[in-house]
MDAnalysis code that builds the backbone (N, CA, C; Angstrom):
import MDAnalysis as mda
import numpy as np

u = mda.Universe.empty(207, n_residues=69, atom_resindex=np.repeat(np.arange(69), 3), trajectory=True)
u.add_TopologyAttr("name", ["N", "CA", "C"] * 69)
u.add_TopologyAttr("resid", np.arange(1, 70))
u.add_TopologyAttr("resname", ["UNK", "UNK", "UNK", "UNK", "UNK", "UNK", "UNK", "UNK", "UNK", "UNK", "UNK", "UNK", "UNK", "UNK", "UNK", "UNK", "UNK", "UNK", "UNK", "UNK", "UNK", "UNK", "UNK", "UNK", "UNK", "UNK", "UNK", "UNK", "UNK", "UNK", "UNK", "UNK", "UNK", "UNK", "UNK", "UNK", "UNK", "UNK", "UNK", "UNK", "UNK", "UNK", "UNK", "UNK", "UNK", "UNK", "UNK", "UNK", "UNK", "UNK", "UNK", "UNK", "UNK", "UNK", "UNK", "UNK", "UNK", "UNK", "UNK", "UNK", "UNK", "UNK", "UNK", "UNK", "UNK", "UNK", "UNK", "UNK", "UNK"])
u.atoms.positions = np.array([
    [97.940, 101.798, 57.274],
    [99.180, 101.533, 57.982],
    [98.938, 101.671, 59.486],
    [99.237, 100.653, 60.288],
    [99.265, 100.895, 61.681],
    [100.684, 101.216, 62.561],
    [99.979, 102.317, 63.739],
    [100.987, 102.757, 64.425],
    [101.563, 102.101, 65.725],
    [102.585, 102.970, 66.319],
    [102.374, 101.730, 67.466],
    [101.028, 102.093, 68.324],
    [100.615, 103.385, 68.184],
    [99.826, 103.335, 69.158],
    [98.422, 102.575, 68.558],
    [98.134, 102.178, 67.235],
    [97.377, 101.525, 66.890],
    [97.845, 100.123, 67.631],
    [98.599, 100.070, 67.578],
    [98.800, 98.604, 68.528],
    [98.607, 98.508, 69.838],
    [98.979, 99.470, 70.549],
    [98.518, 99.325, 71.962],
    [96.596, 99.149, 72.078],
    [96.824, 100.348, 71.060],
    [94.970, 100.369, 71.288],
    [94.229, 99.307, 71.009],
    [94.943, 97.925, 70.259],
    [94.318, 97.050, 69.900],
    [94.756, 95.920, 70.866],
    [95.571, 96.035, 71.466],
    [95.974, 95.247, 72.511],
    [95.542, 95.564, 73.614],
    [95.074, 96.743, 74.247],
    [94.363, 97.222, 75.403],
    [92.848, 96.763, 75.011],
    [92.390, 96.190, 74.486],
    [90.982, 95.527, 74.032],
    [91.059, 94.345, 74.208],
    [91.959, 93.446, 74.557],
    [92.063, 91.997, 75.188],
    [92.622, 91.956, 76.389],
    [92.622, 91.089, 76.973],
    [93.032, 90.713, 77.956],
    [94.699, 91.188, 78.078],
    [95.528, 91.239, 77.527],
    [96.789, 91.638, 77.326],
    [98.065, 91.490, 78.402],
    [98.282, 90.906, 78.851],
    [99.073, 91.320, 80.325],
    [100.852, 91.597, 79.833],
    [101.234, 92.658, 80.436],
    [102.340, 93.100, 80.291],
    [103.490, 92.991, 81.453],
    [104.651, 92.432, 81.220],
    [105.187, 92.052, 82.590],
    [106.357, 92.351, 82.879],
    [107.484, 93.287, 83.817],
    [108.256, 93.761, 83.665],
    [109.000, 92.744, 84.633],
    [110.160, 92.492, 84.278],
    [111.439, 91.629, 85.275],
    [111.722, 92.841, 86.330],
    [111.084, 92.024, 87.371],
    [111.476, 92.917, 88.394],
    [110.648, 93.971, 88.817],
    [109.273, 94.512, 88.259],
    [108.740, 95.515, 88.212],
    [107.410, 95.006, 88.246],
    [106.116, 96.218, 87.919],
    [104.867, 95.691, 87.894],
    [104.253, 94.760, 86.845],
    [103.231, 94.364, 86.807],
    [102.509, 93.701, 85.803],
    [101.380, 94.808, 85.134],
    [101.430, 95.039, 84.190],
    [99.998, 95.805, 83.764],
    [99.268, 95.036, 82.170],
    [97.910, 95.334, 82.601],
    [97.292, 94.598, 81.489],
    [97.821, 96.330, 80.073],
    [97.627, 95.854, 78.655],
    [97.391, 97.046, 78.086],
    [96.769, 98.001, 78.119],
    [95.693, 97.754, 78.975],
    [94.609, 98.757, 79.015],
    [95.163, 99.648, 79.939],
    [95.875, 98.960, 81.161],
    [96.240, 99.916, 82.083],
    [97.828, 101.189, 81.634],
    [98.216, 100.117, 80.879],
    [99.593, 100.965, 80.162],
    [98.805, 101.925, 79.149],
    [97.581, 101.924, 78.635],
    [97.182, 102.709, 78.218],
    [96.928, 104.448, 78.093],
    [96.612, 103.936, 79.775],
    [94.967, 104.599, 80.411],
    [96.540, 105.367, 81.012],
    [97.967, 105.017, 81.549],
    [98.929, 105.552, 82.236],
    [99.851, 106.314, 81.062],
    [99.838, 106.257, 79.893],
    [100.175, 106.213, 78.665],
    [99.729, 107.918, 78.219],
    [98.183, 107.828, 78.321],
    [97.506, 108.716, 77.874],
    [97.204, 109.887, 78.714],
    [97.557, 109.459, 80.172],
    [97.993, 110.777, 81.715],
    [98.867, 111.537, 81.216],
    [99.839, 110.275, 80.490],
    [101.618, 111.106, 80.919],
    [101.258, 112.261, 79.510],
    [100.261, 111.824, 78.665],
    [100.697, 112.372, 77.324],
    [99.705, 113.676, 77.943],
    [98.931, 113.870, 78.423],
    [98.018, 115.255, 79.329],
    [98.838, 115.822, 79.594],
    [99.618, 115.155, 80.616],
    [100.943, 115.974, 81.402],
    [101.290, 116.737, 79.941],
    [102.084, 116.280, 79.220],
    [102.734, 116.590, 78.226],
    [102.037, 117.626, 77.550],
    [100.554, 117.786, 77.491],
    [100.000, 118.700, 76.732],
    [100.098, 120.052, 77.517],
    [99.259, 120.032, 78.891],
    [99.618, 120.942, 79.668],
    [100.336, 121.514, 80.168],
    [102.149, 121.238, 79.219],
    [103.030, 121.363, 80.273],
    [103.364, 122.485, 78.672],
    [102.616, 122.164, 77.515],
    [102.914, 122.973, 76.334],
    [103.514, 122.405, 74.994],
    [103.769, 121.080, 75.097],
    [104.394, 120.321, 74.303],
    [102.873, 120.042, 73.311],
    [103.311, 119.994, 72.080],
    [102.184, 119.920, 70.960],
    [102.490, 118.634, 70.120],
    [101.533, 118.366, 69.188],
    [101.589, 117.101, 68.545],
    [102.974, 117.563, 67.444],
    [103.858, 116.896, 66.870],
    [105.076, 116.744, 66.131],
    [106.389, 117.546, 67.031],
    [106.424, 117.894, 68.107],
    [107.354, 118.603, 68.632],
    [108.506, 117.612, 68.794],
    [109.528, 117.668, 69.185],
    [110.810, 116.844, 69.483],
    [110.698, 116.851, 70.799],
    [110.966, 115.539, 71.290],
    [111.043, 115.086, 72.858],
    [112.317, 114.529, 73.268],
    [112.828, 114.375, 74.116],
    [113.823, 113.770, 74.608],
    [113.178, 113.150, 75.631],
    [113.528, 111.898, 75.777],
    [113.114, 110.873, 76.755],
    [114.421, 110.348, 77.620],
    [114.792, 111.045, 78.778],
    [115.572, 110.577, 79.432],
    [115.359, 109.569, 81.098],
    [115.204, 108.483, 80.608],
    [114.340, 107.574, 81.802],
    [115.491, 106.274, 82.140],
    [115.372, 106.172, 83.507],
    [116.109, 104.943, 83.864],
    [115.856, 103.859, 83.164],
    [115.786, 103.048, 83.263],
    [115.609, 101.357, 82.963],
    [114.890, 100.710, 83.520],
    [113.319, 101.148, 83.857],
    [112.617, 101.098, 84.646],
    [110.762, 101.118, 83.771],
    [109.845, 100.432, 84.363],
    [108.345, 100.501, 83.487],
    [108.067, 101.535, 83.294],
    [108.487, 102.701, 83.977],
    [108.112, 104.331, 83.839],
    [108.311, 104.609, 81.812],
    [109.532, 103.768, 81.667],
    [110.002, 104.328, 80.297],
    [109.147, 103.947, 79.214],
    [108.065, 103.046, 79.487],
    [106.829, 102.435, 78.733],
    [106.226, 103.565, 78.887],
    [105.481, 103.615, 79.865],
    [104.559, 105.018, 80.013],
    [105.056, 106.345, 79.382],
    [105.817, 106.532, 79.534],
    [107.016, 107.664, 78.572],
    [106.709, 107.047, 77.376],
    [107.147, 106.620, 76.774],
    [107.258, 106.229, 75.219],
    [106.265, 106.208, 74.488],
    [104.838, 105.382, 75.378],
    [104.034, 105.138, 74.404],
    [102.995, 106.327, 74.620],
    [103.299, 107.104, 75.596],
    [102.757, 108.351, 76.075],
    [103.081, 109.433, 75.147],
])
């Protein structure tokens, strides 16, 4: 069964380009590589794998990086 993050990870292996109305462009690799910071942050800040998160983010590409982070 694949996850989403099995999907990013398989989409950050092509060319991929991701494009926000109004906002930046990032290939997958780079939503990745920004993906996998935020989720550091997240470790070091004490948050562990199955914990409950609340994601409170504008309407903005940040909320990608959040999510898939």
């Amino acid at each position: 069964m694949k996850t989403l993050q099995d999907l990013l990870e398989h989409a950050a292996r092509g060319p991929a380009e991701l494009h926000c109305v109004g906002g930046p462009s990032w290939t997958a690799a780079e939503l990745l590589d920004r993906a996998r910071r935020a989720a550091g942050g997240a470790r070091a800040a004490g948050i562990q794998a199955g914990d409950r998160v609340l994601l409170l983010v504008a309407d903005l590409p940040d909320f990608f990086v959040a999510f898939w982070g």
